[in-house]
C-alpha positions in Angstrom: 10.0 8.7 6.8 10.1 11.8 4.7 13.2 13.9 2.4 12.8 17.4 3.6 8.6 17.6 3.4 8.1 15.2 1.1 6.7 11.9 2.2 8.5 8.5 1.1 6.4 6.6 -1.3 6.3 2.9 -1.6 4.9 0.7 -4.4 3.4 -2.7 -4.3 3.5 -5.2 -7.1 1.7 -8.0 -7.1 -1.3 -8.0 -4.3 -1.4 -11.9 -3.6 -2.6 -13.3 -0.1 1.3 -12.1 1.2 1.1 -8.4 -0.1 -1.7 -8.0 2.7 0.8 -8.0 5.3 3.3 -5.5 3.4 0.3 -2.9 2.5 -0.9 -2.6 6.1 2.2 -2.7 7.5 3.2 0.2 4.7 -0.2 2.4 5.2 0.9 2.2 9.1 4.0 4.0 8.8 4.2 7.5 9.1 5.1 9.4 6.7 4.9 7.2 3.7 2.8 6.9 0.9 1.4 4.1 -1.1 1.9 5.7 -4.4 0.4 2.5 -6.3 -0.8 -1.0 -6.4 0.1 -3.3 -9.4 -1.8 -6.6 -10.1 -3.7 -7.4 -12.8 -6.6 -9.0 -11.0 -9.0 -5.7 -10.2 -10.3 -7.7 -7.3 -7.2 -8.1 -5.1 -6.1 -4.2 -6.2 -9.4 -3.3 -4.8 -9.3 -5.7 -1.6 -5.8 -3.6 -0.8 -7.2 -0.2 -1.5 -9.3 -0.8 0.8 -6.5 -1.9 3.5 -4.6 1.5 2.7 -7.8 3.3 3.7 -7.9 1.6 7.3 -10.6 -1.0 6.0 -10.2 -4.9 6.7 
C-alpha cells in the first residue's frame, strides 16, 4: 500500500489487549508503516514495539 514510493503509514492509539491484533496485522502488510504508538502506559507501548519488530 504505497502513493507513488512512499509507504502508507498507520497510527495506533491506545495499545490495550485488542490493539495486539491491529499492530501485527498492520506490521504484516506490505508497504505500510507504523509511524507511532500512543498510550500512556510505557509497558504496553513497549510490548507492541516489540510486535512491529516480528517479536511475540
Amino acid at each position: 500500500m504505497t502513493v507513488g514510493n512512499t509507504p502508507s503509514r498507520a497510527v495506533v492509539v491506545g495499545t490495550g489487549s485488542r490493539a495486539q491484533m491491529f499492530t501485527t496485522a498492520l506490521a504484516r502488510r506490505p508497504g505500510l508503516r507504523v509511524a507511532a504508538l500512543c498510550d500512556p502506559n510505557p509497558v504496553r507501548i513497549a510490548h507492541h514495539q516489540q510486535l512491529l519488530k516480528g517479536g511475540r
